[in-house]
Backbone as XML, in Angstrom:
<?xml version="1.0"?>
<chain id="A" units="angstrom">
  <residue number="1" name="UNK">
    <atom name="N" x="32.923" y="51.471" z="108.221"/>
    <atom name="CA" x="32.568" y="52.817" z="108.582"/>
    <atom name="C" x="32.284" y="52.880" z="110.081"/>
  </residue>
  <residue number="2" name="UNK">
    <atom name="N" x="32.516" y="53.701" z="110.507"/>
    <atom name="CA" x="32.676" y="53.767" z="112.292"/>
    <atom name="C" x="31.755" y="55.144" z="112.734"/>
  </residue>
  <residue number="3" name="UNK">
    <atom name="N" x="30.989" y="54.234" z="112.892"/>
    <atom name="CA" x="29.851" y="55.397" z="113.557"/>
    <atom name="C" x="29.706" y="55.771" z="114.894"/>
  </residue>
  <residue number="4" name="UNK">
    <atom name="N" x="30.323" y="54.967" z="115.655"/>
    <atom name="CA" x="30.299" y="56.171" z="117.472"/>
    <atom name="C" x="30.187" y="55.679" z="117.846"/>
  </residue>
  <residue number="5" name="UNK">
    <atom name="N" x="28.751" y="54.793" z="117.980"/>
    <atom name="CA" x="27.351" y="54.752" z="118.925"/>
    <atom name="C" x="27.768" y="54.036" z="119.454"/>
  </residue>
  <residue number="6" name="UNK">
    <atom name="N" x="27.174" y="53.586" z="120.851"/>
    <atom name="CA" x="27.409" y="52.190" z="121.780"/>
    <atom name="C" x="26.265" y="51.202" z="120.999"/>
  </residue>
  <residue number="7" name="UNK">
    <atom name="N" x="25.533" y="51.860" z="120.887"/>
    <atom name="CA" x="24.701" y="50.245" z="119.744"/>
    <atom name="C" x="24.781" y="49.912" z="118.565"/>
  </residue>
  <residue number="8" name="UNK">
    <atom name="N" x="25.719" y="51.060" z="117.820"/>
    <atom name="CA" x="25.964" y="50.304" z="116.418"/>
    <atom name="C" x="27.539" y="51.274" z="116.602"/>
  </residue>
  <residue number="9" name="UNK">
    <atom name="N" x="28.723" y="50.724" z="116.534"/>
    <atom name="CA" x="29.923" y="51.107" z="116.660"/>
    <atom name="C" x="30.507" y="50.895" z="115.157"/>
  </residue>
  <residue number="10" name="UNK">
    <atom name="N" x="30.478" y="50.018" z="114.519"/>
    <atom name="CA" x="30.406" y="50.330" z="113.185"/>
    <atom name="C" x="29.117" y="49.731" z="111.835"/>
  </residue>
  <residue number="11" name="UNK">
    <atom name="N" x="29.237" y="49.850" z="110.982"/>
    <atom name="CA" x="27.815" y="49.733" z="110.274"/>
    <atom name="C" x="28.366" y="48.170" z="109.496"/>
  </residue>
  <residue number="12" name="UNK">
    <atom name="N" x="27.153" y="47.150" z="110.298"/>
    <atom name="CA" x="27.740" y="46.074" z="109.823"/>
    <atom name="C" x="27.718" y="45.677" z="108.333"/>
  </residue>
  <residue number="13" name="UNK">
    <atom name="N" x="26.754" y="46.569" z="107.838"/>
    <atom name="CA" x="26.385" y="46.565" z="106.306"/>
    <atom name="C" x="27.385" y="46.920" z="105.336"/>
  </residue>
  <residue number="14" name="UNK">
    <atom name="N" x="28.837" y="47.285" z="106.265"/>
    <atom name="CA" x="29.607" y="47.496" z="104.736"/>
    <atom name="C" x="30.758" y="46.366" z="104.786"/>
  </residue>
  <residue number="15" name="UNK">
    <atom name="N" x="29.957" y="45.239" z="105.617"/>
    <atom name="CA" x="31.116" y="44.237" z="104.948"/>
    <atom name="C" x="29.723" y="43.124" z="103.622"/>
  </residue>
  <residue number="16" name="UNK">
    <atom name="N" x="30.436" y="42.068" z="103.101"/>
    <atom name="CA" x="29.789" y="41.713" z="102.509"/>
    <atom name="C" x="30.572" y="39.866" z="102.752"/>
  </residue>
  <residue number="17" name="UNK">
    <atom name="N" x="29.279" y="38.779" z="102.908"/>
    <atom name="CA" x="29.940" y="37.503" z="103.572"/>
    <atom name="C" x="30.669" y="36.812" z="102.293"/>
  </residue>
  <residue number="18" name="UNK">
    <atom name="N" x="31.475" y="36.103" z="102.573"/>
    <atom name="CA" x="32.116" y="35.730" z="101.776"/>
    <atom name="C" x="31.642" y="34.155" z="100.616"/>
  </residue>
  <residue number="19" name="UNK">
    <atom name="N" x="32.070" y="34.229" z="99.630"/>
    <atom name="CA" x="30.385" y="32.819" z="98.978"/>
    <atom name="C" x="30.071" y="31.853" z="99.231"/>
  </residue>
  <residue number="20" name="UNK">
    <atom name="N" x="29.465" y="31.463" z="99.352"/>
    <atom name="CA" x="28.780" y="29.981" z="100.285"/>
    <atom name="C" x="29.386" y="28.440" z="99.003"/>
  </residue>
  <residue number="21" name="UNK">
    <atom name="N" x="30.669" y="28.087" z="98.762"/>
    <atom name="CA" x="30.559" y="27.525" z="98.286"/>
    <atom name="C" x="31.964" y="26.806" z="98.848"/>
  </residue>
  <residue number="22" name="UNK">
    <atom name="N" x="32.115" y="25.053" z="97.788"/>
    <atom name="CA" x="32.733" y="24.265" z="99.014"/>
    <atom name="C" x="34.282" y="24.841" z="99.112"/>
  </residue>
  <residue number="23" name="UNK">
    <atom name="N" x="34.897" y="25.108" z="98.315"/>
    <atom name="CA" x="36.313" y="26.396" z="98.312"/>
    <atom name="C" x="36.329" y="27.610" z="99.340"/>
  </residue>
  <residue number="24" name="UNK">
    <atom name="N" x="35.135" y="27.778" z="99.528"/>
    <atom name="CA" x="35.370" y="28.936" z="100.909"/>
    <atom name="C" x="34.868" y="28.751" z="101.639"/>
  </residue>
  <residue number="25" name="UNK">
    <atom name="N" x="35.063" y="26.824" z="102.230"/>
    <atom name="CA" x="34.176" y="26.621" z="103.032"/>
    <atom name="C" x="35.464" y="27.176" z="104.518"/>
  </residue>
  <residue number="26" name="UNK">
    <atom name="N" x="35.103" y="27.570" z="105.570"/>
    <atom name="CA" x="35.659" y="27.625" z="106.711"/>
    <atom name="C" x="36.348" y="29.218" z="106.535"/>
  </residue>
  <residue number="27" name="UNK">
    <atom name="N" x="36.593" y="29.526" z="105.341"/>
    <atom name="CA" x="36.861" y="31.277" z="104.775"/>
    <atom name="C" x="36.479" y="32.157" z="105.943"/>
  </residue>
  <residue number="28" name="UNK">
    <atom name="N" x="36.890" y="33.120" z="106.685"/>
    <atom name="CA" x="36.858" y="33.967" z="107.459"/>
    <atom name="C" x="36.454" y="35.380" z="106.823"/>
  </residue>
  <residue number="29" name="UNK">
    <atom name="N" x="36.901" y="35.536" z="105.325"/>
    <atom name="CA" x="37.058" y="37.166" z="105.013"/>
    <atom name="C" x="38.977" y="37.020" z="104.588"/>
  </residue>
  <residue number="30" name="UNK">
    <atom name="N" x="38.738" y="38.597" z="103.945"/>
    <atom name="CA" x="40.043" y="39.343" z="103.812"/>
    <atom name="C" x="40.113" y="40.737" z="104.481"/>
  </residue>
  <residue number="31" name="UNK">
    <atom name="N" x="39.366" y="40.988" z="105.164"/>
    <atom name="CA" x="39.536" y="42.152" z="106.430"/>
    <atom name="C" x="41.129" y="41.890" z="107.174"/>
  </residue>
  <residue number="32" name="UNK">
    <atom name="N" x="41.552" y="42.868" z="106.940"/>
    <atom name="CA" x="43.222" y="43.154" z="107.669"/>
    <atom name="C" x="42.882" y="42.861" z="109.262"/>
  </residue>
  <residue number="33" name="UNK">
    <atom name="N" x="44.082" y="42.292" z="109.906"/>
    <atom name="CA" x="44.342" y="42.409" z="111.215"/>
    <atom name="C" x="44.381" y="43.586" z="112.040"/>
  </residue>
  <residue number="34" name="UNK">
    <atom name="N" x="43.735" y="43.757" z="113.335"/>
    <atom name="CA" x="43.561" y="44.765" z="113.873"/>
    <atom name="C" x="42.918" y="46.016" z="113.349"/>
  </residue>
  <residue number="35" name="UNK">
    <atom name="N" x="41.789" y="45.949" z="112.534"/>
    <atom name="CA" x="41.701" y="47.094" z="111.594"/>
    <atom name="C" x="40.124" y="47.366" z="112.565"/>
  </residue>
  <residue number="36" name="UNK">
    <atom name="N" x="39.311" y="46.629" z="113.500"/>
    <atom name="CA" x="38.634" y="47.088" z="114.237"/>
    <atom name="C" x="39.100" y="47.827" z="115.358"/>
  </residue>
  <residue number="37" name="UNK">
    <atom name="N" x="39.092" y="49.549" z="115.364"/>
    <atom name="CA" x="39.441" y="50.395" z="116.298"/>
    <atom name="C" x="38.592" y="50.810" z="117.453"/>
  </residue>
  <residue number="38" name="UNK">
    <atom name="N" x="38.359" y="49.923" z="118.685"/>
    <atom name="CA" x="37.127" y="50.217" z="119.657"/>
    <atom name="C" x="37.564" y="51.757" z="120.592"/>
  </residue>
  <residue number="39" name="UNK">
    <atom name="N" x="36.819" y="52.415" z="121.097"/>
    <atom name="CA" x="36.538" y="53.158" z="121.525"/>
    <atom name="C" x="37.486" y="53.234" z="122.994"/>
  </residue>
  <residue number="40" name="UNK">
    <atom name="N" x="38.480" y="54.667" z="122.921"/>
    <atom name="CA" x="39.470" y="55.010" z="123.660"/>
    <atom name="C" x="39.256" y="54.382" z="125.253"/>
  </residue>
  <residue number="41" name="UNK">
    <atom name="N" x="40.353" y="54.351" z="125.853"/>
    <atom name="CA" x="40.161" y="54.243" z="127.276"/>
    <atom name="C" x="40.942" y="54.966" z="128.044"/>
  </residue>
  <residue number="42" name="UNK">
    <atom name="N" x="40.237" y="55.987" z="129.122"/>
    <atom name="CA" x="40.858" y="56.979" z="129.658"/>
    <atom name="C" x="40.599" y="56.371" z="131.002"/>
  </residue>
  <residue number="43" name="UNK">
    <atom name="N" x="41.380" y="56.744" z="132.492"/>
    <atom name="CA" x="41.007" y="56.908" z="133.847"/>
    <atom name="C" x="42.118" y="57.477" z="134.687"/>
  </residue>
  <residue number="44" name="UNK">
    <atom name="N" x="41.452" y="58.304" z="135.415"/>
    <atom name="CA" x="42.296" y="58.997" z="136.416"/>
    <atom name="C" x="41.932" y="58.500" z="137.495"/>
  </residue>
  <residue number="45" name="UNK">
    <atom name="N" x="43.574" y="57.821" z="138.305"/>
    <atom name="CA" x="43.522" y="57.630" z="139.656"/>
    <atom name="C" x="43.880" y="58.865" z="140.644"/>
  </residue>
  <residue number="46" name="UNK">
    <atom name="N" x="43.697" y="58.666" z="141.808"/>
    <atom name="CA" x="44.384" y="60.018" z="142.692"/>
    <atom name="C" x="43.979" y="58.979" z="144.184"/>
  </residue>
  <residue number="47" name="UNK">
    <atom name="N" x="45.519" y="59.407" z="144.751"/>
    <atom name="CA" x="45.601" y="58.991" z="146.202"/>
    <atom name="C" x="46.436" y="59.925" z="146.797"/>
  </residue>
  <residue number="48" name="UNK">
    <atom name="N" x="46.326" y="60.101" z="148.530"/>
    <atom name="CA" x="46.452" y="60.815" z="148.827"/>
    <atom name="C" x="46.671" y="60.392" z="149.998"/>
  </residue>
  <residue number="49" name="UNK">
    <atom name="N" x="48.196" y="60.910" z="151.428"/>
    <atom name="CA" x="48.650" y="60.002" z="152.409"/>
    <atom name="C" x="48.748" y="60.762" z="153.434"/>
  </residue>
  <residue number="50" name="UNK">
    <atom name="N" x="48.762" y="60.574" z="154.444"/>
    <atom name="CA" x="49.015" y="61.437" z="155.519"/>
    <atom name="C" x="50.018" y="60.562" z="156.985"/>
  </residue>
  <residue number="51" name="UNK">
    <atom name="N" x="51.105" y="60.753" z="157.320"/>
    <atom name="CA" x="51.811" y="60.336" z="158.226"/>
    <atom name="C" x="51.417" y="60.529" z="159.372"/>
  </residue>
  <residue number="52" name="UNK">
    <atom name="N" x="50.928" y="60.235" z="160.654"/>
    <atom name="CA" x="50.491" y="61.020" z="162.041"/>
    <atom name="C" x="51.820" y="60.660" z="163.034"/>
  </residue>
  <residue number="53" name="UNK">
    <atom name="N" x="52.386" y="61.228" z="162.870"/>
    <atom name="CA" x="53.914" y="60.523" z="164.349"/>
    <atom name="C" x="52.456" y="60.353" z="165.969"/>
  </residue>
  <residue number="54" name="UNK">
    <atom name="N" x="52.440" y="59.347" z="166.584"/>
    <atom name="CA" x="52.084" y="58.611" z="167.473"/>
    <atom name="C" x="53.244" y="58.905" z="168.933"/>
  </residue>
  <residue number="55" name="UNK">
    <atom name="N" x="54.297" y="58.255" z="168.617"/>
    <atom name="CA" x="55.919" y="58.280" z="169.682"/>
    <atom name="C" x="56.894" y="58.909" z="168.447"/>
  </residue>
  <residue number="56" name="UNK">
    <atom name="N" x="57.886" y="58.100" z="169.345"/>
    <atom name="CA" x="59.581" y="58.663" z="168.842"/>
    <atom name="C" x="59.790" y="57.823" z="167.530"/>
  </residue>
  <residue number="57" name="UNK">
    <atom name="N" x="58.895" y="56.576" z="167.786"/>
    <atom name="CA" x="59.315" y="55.630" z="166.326"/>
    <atom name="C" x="57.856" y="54.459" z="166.132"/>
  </residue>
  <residue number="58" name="UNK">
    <atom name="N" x="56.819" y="55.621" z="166.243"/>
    <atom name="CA" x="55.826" y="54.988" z="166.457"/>
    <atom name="C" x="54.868" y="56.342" z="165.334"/>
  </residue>
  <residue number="59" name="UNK">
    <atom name="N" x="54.562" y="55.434" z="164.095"/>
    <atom name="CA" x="53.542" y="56.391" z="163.356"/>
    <atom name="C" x="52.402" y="55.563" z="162.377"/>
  </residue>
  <residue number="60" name="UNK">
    <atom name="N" x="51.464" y="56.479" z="162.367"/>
    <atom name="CA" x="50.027" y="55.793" z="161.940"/>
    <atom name="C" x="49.928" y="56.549" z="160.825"/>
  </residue>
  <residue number="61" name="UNK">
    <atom name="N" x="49.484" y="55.828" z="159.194"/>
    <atom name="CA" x="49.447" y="56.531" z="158.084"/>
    <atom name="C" x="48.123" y="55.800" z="158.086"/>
  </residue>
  <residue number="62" name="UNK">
    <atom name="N" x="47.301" y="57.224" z="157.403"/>
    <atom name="CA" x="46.017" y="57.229" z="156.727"/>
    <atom name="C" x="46.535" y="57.760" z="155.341"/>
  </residue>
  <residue number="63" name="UNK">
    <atom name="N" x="45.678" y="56.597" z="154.820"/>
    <atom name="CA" x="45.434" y="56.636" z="152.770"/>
    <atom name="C" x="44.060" y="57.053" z="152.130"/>
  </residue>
  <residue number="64" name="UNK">
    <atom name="N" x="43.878" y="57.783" z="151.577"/>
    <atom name="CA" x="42.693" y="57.464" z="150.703"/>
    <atom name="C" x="42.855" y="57.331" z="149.246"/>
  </residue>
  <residue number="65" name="UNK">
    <atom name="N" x="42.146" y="56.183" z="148.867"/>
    <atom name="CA" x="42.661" y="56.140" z="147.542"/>
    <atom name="C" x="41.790" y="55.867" z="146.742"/>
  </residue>
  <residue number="66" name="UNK">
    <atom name="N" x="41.292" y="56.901" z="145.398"/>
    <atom name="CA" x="40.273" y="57.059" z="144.681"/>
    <atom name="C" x="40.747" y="56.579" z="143.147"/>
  </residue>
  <residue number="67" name="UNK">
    <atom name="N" x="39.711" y="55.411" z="142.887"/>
    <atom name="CA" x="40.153" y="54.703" z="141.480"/>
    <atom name="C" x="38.763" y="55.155" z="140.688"/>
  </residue>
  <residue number="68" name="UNK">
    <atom name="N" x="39.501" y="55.986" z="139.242"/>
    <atom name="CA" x="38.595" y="56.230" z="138.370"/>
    <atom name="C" x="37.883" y="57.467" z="138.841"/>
  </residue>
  <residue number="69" name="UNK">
    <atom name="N" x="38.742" y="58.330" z="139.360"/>
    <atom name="CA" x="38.376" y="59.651" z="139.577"/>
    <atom name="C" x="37.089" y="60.531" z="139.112"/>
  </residue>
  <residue number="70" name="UNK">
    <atom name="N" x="37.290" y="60.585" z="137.606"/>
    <atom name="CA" x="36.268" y="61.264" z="137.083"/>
    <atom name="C" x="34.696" y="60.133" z="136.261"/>
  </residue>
  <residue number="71" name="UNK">
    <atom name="N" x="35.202" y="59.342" z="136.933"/>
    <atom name="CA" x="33.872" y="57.931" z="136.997"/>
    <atom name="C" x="33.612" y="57.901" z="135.363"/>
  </residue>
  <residue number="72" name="UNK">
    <atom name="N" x="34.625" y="57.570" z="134.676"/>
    <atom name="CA" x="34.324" y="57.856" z="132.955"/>
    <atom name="C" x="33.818" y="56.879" z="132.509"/>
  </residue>
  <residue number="73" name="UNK">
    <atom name="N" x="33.004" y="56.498" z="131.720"/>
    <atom name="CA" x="32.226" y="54.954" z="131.475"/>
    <atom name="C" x="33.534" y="54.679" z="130.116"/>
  </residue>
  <residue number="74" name="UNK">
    <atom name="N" x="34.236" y="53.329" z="130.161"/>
    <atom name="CA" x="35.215" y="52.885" z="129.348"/>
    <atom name="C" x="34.436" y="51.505" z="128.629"/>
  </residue>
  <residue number="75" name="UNK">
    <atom name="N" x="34.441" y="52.053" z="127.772"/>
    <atom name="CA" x="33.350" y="51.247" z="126.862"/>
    <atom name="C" x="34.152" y="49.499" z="126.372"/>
  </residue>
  <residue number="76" name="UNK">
    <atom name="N" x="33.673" y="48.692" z="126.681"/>
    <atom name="CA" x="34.635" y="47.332" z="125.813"/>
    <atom name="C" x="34.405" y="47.475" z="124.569"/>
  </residue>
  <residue number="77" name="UNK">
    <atom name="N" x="35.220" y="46.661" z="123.448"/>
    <atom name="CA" x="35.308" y="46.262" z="121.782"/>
    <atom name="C" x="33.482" y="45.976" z="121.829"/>
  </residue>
  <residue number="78" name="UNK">
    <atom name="N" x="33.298" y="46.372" z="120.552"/>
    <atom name="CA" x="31.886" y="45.917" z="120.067"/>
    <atom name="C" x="31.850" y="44.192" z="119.916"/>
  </residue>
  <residue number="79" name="UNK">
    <atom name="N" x="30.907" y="43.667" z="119.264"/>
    <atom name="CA" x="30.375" y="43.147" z="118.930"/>
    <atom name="C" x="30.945" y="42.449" z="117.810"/>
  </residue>
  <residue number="80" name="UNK">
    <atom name="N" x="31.884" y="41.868" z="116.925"/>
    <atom name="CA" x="32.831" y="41.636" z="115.779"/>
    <atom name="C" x="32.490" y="40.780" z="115.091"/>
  </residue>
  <residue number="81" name="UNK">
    <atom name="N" x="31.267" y="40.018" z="115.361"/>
    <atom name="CA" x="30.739" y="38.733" z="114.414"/>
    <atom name="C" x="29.377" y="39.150" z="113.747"/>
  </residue>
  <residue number="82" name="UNK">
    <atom name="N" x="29.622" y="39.512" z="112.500"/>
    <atom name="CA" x="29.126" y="40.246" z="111.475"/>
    <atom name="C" x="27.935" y="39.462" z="110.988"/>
  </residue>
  <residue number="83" name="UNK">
    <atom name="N" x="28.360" y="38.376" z="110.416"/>
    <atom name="CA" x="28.128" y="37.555" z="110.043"/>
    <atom name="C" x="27.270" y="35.691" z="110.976"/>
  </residue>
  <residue number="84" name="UNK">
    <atom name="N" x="26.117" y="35.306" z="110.581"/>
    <atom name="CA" x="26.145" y="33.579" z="111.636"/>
    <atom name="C" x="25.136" y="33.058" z="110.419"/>
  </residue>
  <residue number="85" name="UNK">
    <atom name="N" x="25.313" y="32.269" z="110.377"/>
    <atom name="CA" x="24.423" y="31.081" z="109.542"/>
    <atom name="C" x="23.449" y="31.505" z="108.619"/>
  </residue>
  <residue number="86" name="UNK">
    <atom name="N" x="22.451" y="32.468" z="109.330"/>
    <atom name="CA" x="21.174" y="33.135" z="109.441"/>
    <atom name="C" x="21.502" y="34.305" z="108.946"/>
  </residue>
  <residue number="87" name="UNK">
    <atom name="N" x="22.090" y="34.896" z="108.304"/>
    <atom name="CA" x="22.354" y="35.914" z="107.960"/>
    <atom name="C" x="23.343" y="36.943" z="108.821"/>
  </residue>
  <residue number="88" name="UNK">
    <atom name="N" x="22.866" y="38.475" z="109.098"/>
    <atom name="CA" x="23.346" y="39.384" z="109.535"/>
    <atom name="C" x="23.270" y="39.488" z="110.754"/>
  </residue>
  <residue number="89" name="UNK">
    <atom name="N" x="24.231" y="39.371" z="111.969"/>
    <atom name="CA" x="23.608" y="39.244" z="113.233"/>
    <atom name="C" x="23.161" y="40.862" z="113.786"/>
  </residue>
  <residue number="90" name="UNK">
    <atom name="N" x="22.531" y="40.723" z="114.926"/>
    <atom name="CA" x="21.371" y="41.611" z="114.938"/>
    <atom name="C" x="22.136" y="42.794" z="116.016"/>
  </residue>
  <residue number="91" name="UNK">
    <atom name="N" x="23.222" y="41.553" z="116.834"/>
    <atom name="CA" x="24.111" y="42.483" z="117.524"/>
    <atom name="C" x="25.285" y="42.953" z="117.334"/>
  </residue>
  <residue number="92" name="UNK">
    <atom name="N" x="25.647" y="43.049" z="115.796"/>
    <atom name="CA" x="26.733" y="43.197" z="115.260"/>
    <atom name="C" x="27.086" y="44.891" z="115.463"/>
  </residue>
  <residue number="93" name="UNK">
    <atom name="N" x="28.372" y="44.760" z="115.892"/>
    <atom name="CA" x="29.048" y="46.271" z="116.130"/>
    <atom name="C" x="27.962" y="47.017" z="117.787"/>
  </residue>
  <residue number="94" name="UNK">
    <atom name="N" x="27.823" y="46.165" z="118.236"/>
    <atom name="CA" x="27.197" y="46.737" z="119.310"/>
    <atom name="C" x="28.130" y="46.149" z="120.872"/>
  </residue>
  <residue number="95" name="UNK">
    <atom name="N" x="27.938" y="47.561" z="121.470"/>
    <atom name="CA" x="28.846" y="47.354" z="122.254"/>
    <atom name="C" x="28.292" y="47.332" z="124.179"/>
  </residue>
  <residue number="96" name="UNK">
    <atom name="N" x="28.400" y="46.334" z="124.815"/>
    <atom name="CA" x="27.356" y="45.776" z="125.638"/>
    <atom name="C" x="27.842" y="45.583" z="126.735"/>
  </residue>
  <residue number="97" name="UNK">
    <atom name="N" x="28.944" y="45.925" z="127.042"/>
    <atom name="CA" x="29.492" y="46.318" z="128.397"/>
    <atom name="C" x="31.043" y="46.797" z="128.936"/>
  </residue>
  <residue number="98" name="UNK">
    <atom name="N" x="31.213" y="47.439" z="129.665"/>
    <atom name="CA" x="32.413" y="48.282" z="130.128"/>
    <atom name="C" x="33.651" y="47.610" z="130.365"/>
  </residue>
  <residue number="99" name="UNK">
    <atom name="N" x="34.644" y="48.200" z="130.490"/>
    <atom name="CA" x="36.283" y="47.260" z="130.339"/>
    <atom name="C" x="37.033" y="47.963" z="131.672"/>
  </residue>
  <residue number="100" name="UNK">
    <atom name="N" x="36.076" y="48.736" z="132.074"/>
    <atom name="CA" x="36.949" y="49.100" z="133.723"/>
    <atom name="C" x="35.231" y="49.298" z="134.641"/>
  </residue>
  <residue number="101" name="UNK">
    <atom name="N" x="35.922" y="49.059" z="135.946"/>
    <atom name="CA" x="34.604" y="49.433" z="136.754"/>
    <atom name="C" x="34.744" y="51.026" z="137.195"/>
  </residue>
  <residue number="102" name="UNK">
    <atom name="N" x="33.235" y="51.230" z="137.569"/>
    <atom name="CA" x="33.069" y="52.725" z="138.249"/>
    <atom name="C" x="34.245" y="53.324" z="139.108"/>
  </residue>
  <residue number="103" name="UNK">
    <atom name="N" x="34.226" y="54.383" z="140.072"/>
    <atom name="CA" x="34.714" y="55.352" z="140.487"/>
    <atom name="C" x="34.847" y="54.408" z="142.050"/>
  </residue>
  <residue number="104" name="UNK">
    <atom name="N" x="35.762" y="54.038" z="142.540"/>
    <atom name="CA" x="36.148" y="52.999" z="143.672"/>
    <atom name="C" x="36.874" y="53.804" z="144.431"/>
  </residue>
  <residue number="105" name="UNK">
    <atom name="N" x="36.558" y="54.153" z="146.187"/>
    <atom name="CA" x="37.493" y="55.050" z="146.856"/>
    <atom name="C" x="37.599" y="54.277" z="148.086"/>
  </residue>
  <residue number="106" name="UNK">
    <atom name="N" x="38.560" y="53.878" z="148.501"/>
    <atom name="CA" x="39.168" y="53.275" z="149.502"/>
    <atom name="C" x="40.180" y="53.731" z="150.480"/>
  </residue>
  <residue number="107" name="UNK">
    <atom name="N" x="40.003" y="53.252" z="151.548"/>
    <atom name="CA" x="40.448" y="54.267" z="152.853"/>
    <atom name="C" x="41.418" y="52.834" z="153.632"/>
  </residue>
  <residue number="108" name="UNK">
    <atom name="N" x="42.550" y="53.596" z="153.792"/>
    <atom name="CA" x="43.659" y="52.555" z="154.690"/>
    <atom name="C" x="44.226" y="52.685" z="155.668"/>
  </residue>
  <residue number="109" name="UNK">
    <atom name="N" x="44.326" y="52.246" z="157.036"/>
    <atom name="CA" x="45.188" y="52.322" z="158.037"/>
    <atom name="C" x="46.309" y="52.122" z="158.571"/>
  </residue>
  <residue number="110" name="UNK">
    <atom name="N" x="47.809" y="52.392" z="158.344"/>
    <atom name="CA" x="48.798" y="51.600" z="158.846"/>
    <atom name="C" x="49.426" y="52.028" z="160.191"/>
  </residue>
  <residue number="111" name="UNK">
    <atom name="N" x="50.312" y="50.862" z="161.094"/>
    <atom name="CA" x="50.941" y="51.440" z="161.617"/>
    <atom name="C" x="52.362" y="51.030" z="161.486"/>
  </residue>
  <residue number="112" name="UNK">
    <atom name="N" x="53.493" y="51.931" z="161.741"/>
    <atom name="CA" x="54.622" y="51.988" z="161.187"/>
    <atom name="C" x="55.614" y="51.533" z="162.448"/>
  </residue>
  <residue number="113" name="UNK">
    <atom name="N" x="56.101" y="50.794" z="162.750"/>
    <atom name="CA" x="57.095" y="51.047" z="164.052"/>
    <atom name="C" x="58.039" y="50.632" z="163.946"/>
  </residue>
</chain>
């Protein structure tokens, strides 16, 4: 079940561990491949150039170039180990840090000749 949140992304309580006995020893589960869906990733870049002619074959370009435009926080995959020794782990389905950085704007000088 997939609940949203950045601290519980899905509810680790609806899996159930698999039996502690010597036949399932090293057993992973029967959970399908790829069936954990983490949380979208969007970002808008925008750059923007300007040519200055200098001479006859002599020109200076200014860049600015803005990464992650609308500064969107892009959340990484949760937390996927449900399950440790000890029972239920405590950070299961929790999701604890970002998969792109902030809003980055950078400024460039060339000259062309």
């Amino acid at each position: 079940m997939i609940l949203g949140k950045p601290d519980k992304w899905f509810n680790p309580n609806a899996f159930l561990a698999p039996a502690n006995t010597p036949a399932n020893s090293g057993f992973y589960g029967n959970v399908g491949r790829d069936t954990l869906i983490g949380p979208g990733l969007a970002t808008w870049d925008f750059s923007v150039l300007k040519d200055i002619p200098i001479r006859e074959r002599l020109n200076l370009q200014f860049r600015a170039e803005i990464f992650n435009l609308l500064n969107r926080a892009n959340f990484n995959l949760p937390n996927a180990v449900v399950f440790t020794p000890s029972g239920v782990s405590p950070t299961a389905g929790a999701i604890t840090s970002t998969s792109t950085t902030s809003r980055q704007v950078q400024f460039g000088l060339k000259l062309l000749w």
